[in-house]
Structures are given as C-alpha cells and as structure tokens.
C-alpha positions in Angstrom: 0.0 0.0 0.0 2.3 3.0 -1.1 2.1 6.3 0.6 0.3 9.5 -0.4 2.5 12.0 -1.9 3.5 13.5 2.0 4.5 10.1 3.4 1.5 9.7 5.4 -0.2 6.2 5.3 -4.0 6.1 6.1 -4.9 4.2 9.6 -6.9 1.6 7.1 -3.1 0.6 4.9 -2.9 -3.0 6.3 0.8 -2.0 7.8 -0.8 1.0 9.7 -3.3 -1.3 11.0 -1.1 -4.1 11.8 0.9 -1.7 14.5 -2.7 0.0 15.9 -4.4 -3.3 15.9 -2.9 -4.6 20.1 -4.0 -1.1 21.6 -7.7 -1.2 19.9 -7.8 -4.9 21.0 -6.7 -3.6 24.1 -10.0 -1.2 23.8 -12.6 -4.0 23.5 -11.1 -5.6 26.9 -10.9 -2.0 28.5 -14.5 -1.5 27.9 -15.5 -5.1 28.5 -14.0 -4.7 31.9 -15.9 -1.4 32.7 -19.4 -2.5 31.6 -18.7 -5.6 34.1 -18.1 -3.2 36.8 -21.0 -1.3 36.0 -23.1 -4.1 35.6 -22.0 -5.3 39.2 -22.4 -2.5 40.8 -26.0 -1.9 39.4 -25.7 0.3 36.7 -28.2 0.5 33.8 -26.3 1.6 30.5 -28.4 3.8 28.7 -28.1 5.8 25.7 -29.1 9.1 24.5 -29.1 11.2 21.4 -26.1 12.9 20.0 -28.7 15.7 18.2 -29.9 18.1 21.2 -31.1 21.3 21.1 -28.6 22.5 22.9 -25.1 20.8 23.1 -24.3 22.2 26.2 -23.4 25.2 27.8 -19.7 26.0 29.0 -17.7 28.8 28.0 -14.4 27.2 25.8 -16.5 23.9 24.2 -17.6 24.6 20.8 -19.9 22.7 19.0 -20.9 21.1 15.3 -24.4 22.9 14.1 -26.7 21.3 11.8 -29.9 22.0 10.2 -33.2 19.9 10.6 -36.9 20.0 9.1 -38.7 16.9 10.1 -41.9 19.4 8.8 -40.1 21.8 6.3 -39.5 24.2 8.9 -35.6 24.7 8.7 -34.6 24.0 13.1 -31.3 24.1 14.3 -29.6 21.3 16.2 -26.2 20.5 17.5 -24.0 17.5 18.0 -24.0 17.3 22.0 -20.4 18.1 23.6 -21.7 15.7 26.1 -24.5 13.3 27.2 -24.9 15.4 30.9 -28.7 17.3 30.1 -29.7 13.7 28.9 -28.8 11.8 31.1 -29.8 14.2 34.4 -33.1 13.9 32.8 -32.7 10.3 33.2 -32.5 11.1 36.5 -35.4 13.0 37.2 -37.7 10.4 35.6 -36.6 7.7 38.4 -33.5 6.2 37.8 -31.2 5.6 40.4 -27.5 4.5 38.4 -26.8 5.2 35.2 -23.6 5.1 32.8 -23.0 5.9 29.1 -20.5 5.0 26.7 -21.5 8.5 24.8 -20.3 9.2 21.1 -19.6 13.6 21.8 -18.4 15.5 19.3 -16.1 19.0 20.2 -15.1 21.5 17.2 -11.6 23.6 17.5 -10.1 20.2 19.1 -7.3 18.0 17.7 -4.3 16.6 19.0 -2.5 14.7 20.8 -5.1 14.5 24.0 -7.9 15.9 21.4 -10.4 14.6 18.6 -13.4 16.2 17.2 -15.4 13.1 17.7 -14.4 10.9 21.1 -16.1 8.6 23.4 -17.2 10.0 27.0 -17.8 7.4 29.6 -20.5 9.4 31.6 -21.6 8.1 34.8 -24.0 9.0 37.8 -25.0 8.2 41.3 -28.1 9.5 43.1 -28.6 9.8 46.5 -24.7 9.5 47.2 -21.7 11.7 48.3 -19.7 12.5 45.3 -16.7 10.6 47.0 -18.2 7.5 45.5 -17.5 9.0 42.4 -13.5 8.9 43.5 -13.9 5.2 44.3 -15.5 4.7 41.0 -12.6 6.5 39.7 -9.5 4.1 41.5 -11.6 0.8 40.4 -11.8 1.6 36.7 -7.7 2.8 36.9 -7.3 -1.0 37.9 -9.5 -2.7 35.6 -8.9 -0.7 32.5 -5.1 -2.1 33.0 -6.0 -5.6 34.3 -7.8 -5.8 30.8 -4.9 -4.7 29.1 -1.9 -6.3 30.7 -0.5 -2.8 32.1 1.8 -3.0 35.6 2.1 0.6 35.0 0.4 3.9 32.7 2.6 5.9 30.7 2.7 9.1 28.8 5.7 11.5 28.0 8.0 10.0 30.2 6.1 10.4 33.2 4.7 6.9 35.0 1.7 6.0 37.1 0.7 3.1 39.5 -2.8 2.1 38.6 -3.0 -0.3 41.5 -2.2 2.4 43.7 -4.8 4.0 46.1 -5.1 7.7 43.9 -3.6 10.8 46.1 -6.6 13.0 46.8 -5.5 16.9 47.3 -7.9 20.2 47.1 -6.6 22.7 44.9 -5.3 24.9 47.5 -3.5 22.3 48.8 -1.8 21.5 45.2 -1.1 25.4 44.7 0.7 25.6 48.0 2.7 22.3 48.3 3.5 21.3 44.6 4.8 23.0 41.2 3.7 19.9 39.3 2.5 16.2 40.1 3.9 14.0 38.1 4.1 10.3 39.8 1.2 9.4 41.7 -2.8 9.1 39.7 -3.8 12.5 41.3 -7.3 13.6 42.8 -8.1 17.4 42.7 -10.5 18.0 44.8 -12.3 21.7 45.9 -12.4 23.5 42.5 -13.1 27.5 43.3 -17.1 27.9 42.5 -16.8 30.3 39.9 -14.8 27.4 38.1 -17.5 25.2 39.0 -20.6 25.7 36.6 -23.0 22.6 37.4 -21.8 21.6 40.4 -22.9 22.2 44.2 -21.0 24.1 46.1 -19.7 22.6 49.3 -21.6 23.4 52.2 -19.0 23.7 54.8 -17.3 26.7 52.3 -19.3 28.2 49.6 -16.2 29.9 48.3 -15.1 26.3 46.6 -17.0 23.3 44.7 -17.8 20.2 45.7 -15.5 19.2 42.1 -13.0 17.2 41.7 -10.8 16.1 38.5 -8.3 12.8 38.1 -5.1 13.3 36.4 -2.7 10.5 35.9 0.7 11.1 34.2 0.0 14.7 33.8 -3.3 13.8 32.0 -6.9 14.8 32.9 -8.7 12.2 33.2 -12.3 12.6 34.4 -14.1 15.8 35.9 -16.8 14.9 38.4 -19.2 16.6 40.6 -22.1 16.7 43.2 -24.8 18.0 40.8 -26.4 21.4 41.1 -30.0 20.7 41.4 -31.5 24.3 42.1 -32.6 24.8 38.8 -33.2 28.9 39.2 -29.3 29.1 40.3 -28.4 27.0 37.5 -30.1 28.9 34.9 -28.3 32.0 36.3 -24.7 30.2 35.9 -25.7 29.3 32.4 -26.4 32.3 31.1 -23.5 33.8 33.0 -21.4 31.1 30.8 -23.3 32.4 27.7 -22.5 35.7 28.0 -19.4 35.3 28.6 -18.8 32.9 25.4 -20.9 35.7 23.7 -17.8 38.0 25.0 -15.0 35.9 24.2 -16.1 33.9 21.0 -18.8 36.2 19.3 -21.3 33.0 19.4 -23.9 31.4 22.1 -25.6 28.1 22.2 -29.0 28.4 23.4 -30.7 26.6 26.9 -31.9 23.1 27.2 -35.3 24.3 28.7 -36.1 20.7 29.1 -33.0 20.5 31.3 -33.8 22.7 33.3 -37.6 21.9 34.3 -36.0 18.4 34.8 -33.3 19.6 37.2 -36.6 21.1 39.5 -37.5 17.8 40.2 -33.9 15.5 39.7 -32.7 14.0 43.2 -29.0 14.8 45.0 -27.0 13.3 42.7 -23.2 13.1 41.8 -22.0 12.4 38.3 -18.6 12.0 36.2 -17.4 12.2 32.6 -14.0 10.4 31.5 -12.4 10.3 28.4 -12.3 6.7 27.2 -9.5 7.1 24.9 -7.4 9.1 27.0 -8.1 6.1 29.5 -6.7 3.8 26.6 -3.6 5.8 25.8 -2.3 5.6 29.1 -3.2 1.8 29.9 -1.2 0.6 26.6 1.0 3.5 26.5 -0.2 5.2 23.1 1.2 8.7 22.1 -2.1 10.2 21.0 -5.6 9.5 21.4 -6.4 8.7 17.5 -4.2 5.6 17.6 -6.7 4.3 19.8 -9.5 4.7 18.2 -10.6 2.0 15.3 -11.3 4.8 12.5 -10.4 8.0 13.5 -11.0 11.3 11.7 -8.4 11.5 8.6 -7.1 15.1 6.4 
C-alpha cells in the first residue's frame, strides 16, 4: 500500500493497521472490563441522542451545528459536547445509576489528548456523596489495566501506579505544596465555584466546589461533581457562561429548557465524565488518542 505524496499512510493501509491493531484490542477488553463493573455495581447503561437542542453550555466547548426539518421548517440542532442534560433527565424520571459510553463531538479540538469526535464514559449516582464517584474513579484505573496487561500507565515519560490508592488533594492544597505532580494518579478536589458551573457548592465553604478532576501522568482524566439541582441558580450560571462565550467567542448556544424543568424535580446526585480514549492511551502506553480509536477522523 504505497504512501500519499506526504509520506503519510491512512490508519486503514494493512501496515498502519497491523501496528494499531494490540491497543484497539486492548480497547474491547478495556470497555468489556468497565461494563462488568457497572453491571456489578447496578448500573443500567443507557443511551441518549447525540442531536440536542442545545449541546451544552460552557464557556471554551464549541460545537458542530446542523440544520433539521422533520416538517419543512428549517430548526437548528447541534451535536452534544456531552450526554450530561440527557442523562440528568434520566434522572429525574426515576432512575437511580446510570452510565454511558457517549459518542460527543467538540469542534476547535485536535491533537494529541484531542479529537473532534471521542467517546465520553459518563456516569451517575443519586442519593450519594460525590466521593463515591472517587472510588468509582481508582476501580476503573485498575481494571482498565487488568484488561490490558499494564503494571504501569505511561505518557511523555512520566509513569503511574494504577494499582495504587489515587492521592486526593484540594486545589489549594496543590497550589501551595506542589509546582507539578507527576508520579502518583492524582485527585483534585475543591475546585473555586466560579470554576465550577453545574456543580454544588460545598456546604462547609461556599467559596469552593464540591468538584473534583483525576489526572494521571499529567493527564486529565475525568471531571466529576455533586450536581447542582437548584434549577433557578443553575439557569443563572448558564447564562453567565453564555455571556461570557458571547464575550470571548462572538457565538452562544441556546438553553436546554427541558434540562432545566427536569433539574426542579432530579434527586441529590453526583456524576462524572472520563475520556475513554485518554483512558486507553495511558493503559497501553499510546502517544495520541487517535491511535486508539478504530477509524479515526483523517485530512
């Protein structure tokens, strides 16, 4: 299979393939291995539409628009940036557990640690403190490399211990004591509110968030959170985010109305999102997140 005329040869050439081919094997075990621990841990998968009318509402995601008219009436949709306004609604109509293995979609992103098109692994909890969440998180470390014969994750030199019970710090604390992180999987807990748009702030000090993100070998991992349910203050945050996209970008994304009349009624909950193929990289020690994915994005 000869080259194109720059030397680069397509993920499908049968020698491309033949080097990707352990690592996406790899995949199918990783995600195997998760849907087991959902499964035994009472999970129900579910799975919700990547067309929404709104793909979600934070400052620096941008989304894919497209055009609609089930009736002749031009409407416009977008490809979600994540599964969240689904799957809270989820959770106002009853159930208790839920994960998704979400196809999202992110323009202005490529690179290594970036794709326009990338599988979220979403997951929530109702009824429980968002430390479950950070449980959740130290279990998957261990299975996804169980599943792909990893002692260790790897990425740019730096190592983690998957096995190892995750280091849990605030923010402050990381501010004050550290420059940088480099050899332990890494729990930052107690992100400032303003930096915290959908989550709850903690009640023993409103000035921080009851947030918390997992970064192993430098890399974020997951960002999770004890959900905002007061749907008034959450419409107020979202259009605060809107405006200042509005600011920033010149563009806005309208609100999930749905969303919020759902959030009125939605139980205490906590939720995460974690990038599946970020996950991958680091259990079979990949350089970039498209060599993990079967068919990703060419040109």
């Amino acid at each position: 299979m000869p080259d194109d005329s720059s030397g680069f040869s397509p993920f499908w050439a049968p020698h491309v393939h033949a080097d990707r081919r352990p690592a996406l094997l790899a995949r199918g075990r990783i995600v195997a291995g998760l849907r087991a621990y959902f499964a035994a841990n009472d999970f129900v998968e579910v799975e919700t539409g990547a067309l929404q009318v709104s793909p979600g509402n934070e400052i620096h995601l941008h989304a894919f628009v497209t055009l609609i008219a089930p009736d002749g009436t031009p409407s416009q949709l977008y490809l979600r940036t994540s599964p969240e306004f689904a799957c809270k609604k989820i959770l106002a109509a009853g159930e208790c557990r839920i994960v998704e293995f979400a196809k999202v979609f992110r323009n202005r992103e490529r690179g290594a640690l970036h794709a326009p098109e990338f599988t979220m692994l979403e997951w929530y909890r109702t009824g429980e403190p968002y430390a479950a969440l950070m449980a959740d998180c130290a279990a998957i470390l261990a299975k996804a490399a169980e599943a792909a014969g990893s002692k260790e994750f790897r990425f740019r030199g730096r190592s983690a211990d998957p096995f190892a019970a995750p280091q849990r710090l605030t923010v402050a604390e990381a501010f004050q004591k550290f420059a940088g992180i480099d050899l332990l999987a890494t729990i930052l807990d107690e992100y400032p509110a303003e930096q915290a748009a959908l989550a709850r702030t903690a009640p023993r000090d409103p000035r921080v968030a009851e947030r918390f993100e997992l970064y192993v070998c430098g890399v974020e991992l997951a960002n999770g959170f004890a959900e905002l349910t007061d749907a008034a203050e959450q419409r107020r945050r979202l259009e605060n985010e809107m405006a200042e996209k509005a600011r920033r970008y010149g563009e806005r994304y309208p609100l999930d109305e749905d969303f919020l009349a759902a959030l009125a009624t939605m139980p205490p909950a906590c939720g995460i999102a974690l990038g599946l193929e970020r996950l991958v990289m680091l259990a079979t020690g990949a350089s970039r997140v498209d060599q993990v994915q079967w068919a990703p994005l060419s040109g």
